[in-house]
C-alpha positions in Angstrom: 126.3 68.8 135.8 128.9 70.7 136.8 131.6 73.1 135.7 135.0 71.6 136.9 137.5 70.8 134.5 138.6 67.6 132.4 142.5 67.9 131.9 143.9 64.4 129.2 147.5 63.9 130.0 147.9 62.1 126.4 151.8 63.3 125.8 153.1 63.8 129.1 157.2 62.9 130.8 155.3 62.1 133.4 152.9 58.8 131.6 156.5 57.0 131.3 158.1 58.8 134.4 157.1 58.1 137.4 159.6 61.6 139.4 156.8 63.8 137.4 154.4 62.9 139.3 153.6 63.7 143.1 151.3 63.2 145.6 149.6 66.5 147.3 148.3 68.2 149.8 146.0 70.9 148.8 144.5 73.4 151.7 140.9 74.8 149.6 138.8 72.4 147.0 140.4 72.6 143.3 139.6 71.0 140.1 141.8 69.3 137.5 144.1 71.0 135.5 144.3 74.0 138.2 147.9 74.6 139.1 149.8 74.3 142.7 153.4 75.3 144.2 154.6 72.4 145.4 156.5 72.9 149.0 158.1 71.0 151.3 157.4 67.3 152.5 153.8 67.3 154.5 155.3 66.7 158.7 154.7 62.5 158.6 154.6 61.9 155.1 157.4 60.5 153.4 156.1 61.3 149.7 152.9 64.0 150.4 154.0 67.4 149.9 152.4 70.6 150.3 151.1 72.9 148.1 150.6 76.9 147.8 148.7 79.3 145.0 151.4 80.7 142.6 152.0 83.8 141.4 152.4 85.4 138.1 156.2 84.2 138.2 156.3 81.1 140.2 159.3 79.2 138.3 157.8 76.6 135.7 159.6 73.8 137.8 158.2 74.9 141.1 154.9 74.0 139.6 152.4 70.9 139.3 148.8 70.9 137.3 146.6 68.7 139.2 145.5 65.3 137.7 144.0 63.2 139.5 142.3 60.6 138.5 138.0 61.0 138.6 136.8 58.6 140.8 133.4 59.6 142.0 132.1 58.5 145.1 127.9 59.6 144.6 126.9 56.6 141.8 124.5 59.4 140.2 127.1 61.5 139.1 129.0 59.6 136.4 130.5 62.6 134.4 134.0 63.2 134.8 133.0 67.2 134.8 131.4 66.2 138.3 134.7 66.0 139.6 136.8 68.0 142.0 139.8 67.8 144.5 138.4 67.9 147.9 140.6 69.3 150.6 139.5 67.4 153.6 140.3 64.5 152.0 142.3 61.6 153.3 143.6 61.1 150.3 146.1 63.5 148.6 145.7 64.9 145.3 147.9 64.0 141.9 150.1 66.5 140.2 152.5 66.4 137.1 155.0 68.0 136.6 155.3 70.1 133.3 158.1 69.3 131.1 159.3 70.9 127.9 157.5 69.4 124.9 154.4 67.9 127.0 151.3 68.1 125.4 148.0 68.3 127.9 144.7 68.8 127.2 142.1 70.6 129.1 138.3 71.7 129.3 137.3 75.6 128.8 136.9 75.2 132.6 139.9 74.9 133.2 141.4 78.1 131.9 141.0 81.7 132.7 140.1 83.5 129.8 138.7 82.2 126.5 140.9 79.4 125.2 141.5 79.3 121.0 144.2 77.5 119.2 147.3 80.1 119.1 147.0 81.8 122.2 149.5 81.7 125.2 148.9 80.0 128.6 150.7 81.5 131.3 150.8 81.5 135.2 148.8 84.4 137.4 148.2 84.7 140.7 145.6 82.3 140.8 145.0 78.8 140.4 143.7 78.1 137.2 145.8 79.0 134.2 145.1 82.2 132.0 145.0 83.0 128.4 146.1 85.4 126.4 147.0 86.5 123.1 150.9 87.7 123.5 152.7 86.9 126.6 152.3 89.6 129.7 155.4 90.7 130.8 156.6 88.8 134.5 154.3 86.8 133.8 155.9 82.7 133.3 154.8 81.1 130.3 153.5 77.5 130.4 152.9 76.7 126.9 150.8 77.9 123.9 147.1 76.1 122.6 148.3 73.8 119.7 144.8 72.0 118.6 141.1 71.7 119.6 139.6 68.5 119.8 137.1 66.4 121.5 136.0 69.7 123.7 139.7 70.2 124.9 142.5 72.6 124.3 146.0 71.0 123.6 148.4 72.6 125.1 152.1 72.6 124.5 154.7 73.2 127.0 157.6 75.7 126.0 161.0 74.5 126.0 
């Protein structure tokens, strides 16, 4: 099995909303839950945009966490940790938008840093999201780990 991340969007704008979610291009493999820029309209596409790696303090509403859904094309591997993103892909990748008050969850995986209930999430300049205890300064804060359940961190946006 593999170690990509599961993200759960269970209390999300974007589950009742369909402007929170977009369709994307990304340029290197990723797995779910990591985090994009999303750019400008891909040259052709009327609703593909392109996507960059963030920094540390890439605006909150510049961002989208990638969740697409797991559909595995190899039969053998039926675990959604099997799954990742493939750039080559004809088919573009899923992101949400983050909104204040949205509740995610996500795998260990899918984090940098260990995860507990309490701690911070925040953007770095990278794309998975990292963890810490109090919030780094210039770094943008995403949320902060409200429960564990099921093998998944909750995560609460700020706002």
């Amino acid at each position: 099995m593999a170690d990509y991340a599961v993200i759960t969007r269970e209390k999300m704008a974007s589950e009742y909303d369909g402007t929170k979610r977009v369709s994307l291009k990304i340029n290197e493999d990723l797995q779910n839950g990591s985090v994009v820029v999303v750019g400008d309209l891909v040259s052709g596409k009327r609703e593909v945009f392109a996507t960059t790696k963030p920094t540390a303090s890439t605006k909150l509403t510049d961002i989208a966490i990638l969740t697409t859904p797991e559909v595995i094309a190899d039969e053998r591997k039926k675990n959604l940790s099997d799954f990742t993103n493939k750039a080559a892909s004809l088919l573009p990748a899923t992101g949400d938008y983050l909104t204040a008050k949205d509740i995610f969850s996500l795998t260990a995986e899918g984090f940098d840093g260990t995860p507990a209930v309490g701690n911070i999430v925040e953007l770095q300049a990278d794309y998975k999201l990292k963890v810490v205890s109090s919030a780094t300064a210039g770094s943008t804060s995403i949320g902060k780990i409200v429960d564990f359940a099921n093998g998944k961190y909750a995560v609460k946006v700020i706002g």
